[in-house]
matplotlib code that plots the C-alpha trace (Angstrom):
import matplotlib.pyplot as plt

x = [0.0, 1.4, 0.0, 0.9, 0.5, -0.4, -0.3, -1.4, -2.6, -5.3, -5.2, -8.0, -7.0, -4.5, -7.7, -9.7, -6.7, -6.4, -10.8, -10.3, -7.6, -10.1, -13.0, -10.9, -9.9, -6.2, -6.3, -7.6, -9.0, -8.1, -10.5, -12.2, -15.1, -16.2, -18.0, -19.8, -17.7, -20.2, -19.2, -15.6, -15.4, -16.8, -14.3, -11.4, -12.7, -12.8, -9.1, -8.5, -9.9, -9.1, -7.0, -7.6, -7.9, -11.1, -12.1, -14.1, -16.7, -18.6]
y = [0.0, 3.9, 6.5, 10.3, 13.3, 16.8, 20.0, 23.3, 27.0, 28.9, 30.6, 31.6, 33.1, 30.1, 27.8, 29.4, 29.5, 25.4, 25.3, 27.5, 25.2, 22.0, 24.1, 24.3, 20.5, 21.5, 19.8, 16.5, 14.7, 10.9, 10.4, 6.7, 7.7, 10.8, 10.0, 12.3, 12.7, 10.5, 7.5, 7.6, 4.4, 2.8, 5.2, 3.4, -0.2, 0.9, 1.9, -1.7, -3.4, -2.1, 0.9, 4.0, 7.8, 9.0, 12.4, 13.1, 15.8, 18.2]
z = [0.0, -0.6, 1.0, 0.1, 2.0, 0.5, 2.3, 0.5, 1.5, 0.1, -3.0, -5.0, -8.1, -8.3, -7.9, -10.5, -12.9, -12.2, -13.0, -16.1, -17.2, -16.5, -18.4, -20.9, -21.5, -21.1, -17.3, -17.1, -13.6, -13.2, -10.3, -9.9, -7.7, -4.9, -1.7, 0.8, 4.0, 6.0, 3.5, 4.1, 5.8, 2.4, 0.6, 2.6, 1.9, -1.4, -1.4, 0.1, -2.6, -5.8, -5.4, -7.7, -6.5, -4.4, -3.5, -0.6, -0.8, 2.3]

ax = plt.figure().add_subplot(projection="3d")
ax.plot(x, y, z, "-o")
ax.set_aspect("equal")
plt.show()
């Protein structure tokens, strides 16, 4: 198993540069599935399972 760690800061004109740039179709999302916060349990057995990248939503 590899785990990462990401650490950032606010910045939103940075952020809406990286949306115009997915808008666009210049910036592309590899993401295999979201889950609300509540589900992250399911999100983690997920993980287990079959691997891929996950984004938990508020």
């Amino acid at each position: 198993m590899r785990t990462a760690s990401v650490g950032f800061q606010a910045d939103g004109a940075r952020l809406a540069e990286l949306v115009g740039l997915v808008d666009e179709g210049a910036l592309t999302l590899r993401v295999a599935g979201t889950y609300p916060l509540g589900e992250a349990s399911k999100a983690h057995a997920r993980l287990a399972g079959c691997g891929g990248r996950l984004v938990l939503v508020p």
